[in-house]
C-alpha positions as CSV (number, residue, x, y, z in Angstrom):
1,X,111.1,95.3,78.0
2,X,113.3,94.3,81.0
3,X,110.8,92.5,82.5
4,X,110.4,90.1,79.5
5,X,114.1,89.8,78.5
6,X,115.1,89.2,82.1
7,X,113.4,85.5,82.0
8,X,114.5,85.1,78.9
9,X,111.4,85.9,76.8
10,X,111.0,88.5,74.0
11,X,113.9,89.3,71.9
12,X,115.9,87.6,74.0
13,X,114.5,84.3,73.4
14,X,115.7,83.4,69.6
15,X,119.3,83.4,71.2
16,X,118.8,80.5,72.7
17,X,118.1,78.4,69.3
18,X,117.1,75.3,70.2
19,X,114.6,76.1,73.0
20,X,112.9,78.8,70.6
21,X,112.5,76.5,67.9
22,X,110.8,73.9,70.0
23,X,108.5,76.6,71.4
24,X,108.0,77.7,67.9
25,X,107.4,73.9,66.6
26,X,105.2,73.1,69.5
27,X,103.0,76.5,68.3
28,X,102.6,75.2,64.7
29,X,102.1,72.0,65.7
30,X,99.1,73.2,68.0
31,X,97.4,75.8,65.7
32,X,96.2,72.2,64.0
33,X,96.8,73.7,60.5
34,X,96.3,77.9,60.8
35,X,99.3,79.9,60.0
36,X,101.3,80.7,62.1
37,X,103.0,83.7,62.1
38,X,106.4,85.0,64.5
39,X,107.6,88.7,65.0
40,X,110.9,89.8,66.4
41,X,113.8,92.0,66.4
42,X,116.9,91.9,64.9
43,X,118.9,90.8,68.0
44,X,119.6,91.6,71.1
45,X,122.0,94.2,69.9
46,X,124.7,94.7,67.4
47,X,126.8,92.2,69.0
48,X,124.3,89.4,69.6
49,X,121.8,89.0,66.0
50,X,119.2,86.3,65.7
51,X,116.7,87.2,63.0
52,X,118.4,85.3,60.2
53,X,118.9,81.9,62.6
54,X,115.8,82.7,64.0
55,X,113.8,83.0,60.8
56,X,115.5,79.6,59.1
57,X,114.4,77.8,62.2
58,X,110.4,79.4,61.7
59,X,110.6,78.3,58.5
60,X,111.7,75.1,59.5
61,X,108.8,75.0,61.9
62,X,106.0,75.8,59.5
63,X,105.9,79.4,60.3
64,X,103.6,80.7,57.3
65,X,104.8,84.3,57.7
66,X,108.0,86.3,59.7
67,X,107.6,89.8,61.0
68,X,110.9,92.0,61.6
69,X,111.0,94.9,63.6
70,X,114.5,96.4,62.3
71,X,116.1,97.6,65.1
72,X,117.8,95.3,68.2
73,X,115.9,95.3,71.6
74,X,119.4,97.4,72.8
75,X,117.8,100.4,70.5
76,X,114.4,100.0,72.0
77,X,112.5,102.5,70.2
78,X,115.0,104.8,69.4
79,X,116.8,106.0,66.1
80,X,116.2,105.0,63.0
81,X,115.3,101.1,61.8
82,X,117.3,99.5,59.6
83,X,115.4,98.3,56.3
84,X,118.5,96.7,54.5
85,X,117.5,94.3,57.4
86,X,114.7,93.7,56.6
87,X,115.9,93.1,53.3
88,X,118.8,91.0,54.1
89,X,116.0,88.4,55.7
90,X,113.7,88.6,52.8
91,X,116.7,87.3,50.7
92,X,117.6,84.3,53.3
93,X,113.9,83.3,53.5
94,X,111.9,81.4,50.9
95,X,108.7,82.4,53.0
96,X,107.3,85.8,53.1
97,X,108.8,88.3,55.0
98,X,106.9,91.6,56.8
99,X,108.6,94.7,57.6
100,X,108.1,97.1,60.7
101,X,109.7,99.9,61.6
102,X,109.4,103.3,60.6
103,X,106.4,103.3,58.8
104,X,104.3,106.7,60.0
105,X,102.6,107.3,56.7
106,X,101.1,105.0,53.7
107,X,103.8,106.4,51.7
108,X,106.4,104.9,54.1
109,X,104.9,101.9,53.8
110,X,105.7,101.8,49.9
111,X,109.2,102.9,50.1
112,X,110.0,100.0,52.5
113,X,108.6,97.5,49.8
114,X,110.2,98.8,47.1
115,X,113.6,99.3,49.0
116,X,113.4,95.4,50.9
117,X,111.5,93.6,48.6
118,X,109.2,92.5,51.9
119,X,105.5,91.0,50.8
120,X,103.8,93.1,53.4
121,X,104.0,95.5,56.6
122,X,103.4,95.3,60.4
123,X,102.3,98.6,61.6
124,X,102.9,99.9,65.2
125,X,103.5,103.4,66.4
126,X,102.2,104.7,63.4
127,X,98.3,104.1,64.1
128,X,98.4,105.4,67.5
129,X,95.8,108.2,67.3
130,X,95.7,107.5,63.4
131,X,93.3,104.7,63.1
132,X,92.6,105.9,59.3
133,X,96.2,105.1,58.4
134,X,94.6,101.7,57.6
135,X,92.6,103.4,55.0
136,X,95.2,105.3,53.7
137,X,97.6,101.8,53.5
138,X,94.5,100.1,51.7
139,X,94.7,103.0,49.1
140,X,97.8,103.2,48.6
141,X,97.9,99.1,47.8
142,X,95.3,99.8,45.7
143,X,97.5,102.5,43.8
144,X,94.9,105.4,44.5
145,X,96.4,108.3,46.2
146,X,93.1,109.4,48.1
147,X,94.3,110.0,52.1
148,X,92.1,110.4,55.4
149,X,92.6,114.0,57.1
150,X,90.2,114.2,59.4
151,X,89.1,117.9,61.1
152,X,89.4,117.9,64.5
153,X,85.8,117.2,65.0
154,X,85.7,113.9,62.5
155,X,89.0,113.0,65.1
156,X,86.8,113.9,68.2
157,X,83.9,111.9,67.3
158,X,86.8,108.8,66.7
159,X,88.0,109.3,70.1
160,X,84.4,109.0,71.6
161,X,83.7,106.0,69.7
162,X,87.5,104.4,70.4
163,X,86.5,104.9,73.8
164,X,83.6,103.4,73.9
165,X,84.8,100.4,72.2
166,X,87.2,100.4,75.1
167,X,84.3,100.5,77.3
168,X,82.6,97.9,75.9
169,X,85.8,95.3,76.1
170,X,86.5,96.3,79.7
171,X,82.8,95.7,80.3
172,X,83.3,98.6,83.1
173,X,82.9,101.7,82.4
174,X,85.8,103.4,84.7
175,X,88.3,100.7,83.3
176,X,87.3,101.7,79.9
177,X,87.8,105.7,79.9
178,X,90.5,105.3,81.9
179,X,92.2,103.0,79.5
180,X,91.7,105.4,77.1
181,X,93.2,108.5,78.6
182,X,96.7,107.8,77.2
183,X,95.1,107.7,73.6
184,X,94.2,111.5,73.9
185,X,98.0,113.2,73.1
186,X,98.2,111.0,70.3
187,X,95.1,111.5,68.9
188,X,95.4,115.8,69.2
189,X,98.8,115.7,68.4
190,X,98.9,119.1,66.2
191,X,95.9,119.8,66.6
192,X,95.4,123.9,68.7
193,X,93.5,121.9,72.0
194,X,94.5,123.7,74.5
195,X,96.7,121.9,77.5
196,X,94.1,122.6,80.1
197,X,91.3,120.6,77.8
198,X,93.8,118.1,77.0
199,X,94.5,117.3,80.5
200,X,90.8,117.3,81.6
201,X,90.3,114.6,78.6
202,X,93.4,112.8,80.1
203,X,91.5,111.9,83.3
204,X,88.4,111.5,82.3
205,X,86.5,108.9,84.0
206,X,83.0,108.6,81.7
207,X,81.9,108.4,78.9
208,X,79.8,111.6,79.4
209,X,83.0,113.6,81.0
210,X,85.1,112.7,77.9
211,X,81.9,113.3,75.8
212,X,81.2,116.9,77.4
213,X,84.8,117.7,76.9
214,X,85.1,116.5,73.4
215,X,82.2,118.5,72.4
216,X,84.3,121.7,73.4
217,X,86.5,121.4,70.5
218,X,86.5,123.3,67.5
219,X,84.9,120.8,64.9
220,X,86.3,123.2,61.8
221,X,89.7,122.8,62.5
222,X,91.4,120.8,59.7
223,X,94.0,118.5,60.0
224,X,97.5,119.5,60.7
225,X,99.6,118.5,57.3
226,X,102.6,119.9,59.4
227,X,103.0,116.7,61.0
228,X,102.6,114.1,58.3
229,X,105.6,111.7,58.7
230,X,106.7,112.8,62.0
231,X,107.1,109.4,64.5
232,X,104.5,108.8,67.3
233,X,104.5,106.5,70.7
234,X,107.9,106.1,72.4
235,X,111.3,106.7,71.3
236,X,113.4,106.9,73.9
237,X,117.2,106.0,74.4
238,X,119.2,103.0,73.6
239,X,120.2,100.6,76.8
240,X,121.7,97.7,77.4
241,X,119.5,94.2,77.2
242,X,118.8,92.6,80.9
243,X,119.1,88.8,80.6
244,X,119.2,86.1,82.5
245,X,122.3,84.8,84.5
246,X,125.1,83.7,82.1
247,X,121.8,83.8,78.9
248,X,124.6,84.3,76.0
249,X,127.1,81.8,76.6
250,X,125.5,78.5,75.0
251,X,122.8,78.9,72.2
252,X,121.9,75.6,72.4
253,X,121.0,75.0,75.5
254,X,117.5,74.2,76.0
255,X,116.8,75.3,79.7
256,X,113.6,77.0,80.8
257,X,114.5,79.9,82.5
258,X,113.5,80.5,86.2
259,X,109.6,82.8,85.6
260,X,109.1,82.2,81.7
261,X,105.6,80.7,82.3
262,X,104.7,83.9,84.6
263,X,102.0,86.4,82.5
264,X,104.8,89.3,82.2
265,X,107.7,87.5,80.6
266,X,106.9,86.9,77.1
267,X,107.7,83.2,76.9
C-alpha cells in the first residue's frame, strides 16, 4: 500500500537490511521466548528482491517461522504468484518456510507443497466469504477428501453469525453491520441473489435489517461448483512502489524514516 511503503514500512522495509533486522531482533528479543514469526513479499519488484536477505537475517534473529507472499509489492495483487519462489527460499532456509499466494481451494494448497517443498500455508484472499475453506484445508491435511458446500441458506445463516461476531468486537452495533457490508459480494459470489437484495444487504445498518434480508433468500439453493478455484478479493494492476526519498540507494543504512511510528505505515 502506498501509504505504508511511502515511510518505508511494509515490503519496502527488508531493503533496508540492517534497520529491519534490528526491528526484527528487537521483536524476538521482546516476545520473551514465543515464536516469532515474519511475512513479506518477494521485493519490491523485479529489480529490487529482499526475501532471500530478508529471510537469512529472520533466521538470524530467532524468527521461528517465514511467510512469503510470491509476488513483489510492484504486482500488488495482480497476476499470478510465483511458487518456484517460494521454493527457492525453502531451499536457502534451514527454518520452516510458509507459502501464500494463490491458494483459492484446499487442493491449491497441496499442489503448492508438493511443488515448493514449503512446511505450511498462509491463507488470504481465499477465505474471504469462504470461512469453511479452513475445514476443507484441515481435511485435506488429514488426507480425507470430504469438502464444505454450503446452500445458500447454510451461507446466509454464516453471514448473520459473521456479523454478529463483528458486532460483538465493535461493541456497537452500527460499526459492526457496517463493517460487514463489504463481506456480502464475497460471501454470494455465484450464488442467483439478486443485485437489488444484494445491495440492500450492502447497507445494512442492523442486525435485524441484514437478518430480515437474509431471510429472503432461497435456503435450497446449492452451492455454485462453477466457481471453485476462481480468485477472490482484489486483483488489480501492477504499479510502481512509492518509497521514500532516495530509499534504494544504501541498504545499510539504518535511518528511521520521517512517519514510520505513525499507526498507517507499517513499521
Amino acid at each position: 500500500m502506498p501509504k505504508v511503503t511511502r515511510r518505508g514500512g511494509g515490503s519496502a522495509l527488508p531493503w533496508k537490511r540492517k534497520l529491519f533486522g534490528d526491528i526484527v531482533r528487537s521483536a524476538v528479543e521482546g516476545a520473551s521466548g514465543l515464536p516469532v514469526t515474519i511475512k513479506m513479499r518477494i521485493g519490491i519488484d523485479d529489480s529490487h528482491t529482499t526475501m532471500l536477505d530478508a529471510g537469512r537475517i529472520a533466521q538470524d534473529a530467532g524468527v521461528a517461522w517465514v511467510a512469503l507472499h510470491a509476488r513483489t509489492a510492484a504486482q500488488r495483487y495482480s497476476g499470478t504468484a510465483s511458487w518456484d519462489a517460494i521454493a527457492s527460499l525453502k531451499a536457502a532456509l534451514d527454518i520452516p518456510v510458509l507459502g501464500n499466494g494463490d491458494i483459492w481451494e484446499a487442493s491449491d494448497a497441496l499442489d503448492m507443497m508438493a511443488q515448493t517443498g514449503c512446511d505450511g500455508v498462509v491463507i488470504g484472499r481465499g477465505c474471504l466469504g469462504r470461512p469453511w475453506l479452513f475445514a476443507d484445508l484441515a481435511a485435506a491435511f488429514a488426507g480425507r477428501t470430504d469438502r464444505v458446500l454450503p446452500t445458500q441458506g447454510e451461507v446466509a445463516a454464516l453471514m448473520l453469525r459473521h456479523a454478529t461476531l463483528l458486532v460483538e468486537w465493535w461493541g456497537r452495533e452500527k460499526e459492526g453491520v457496517t463493517d460487514f457490508r463489504k463481506h456480502v459480494a464475497w460471501y454470494l459470489k455465484g450464488f442467483p441473489a439478486g443485485g437489488e437484495l444484494r445491495a440492500a444487504m450492502a447497507t445494512s445498518s442492523s442486525l435485524a435489517e441484514l437478518g430480515d434480508l437474509l431471510s429472503q433468500l432461497d435456503p435450497s439453493v446449492p452451492f455454485p461448483k462453477e466457481i471453485l478455484g476462481q480468485p477472490r478479493g482484489r486483483t488489480g494492476t501492477p504499479a510502481k512502489v512509492v518509497l521514500p526519498q532516495n530509499w534504494l540507494d544504501n541498504r545499510d543504512d539504518d535511518t528511521i524514516p520521517e512517519g514510520a511510528e505513525l499507526d498507517d505505515s507499517g513499521g
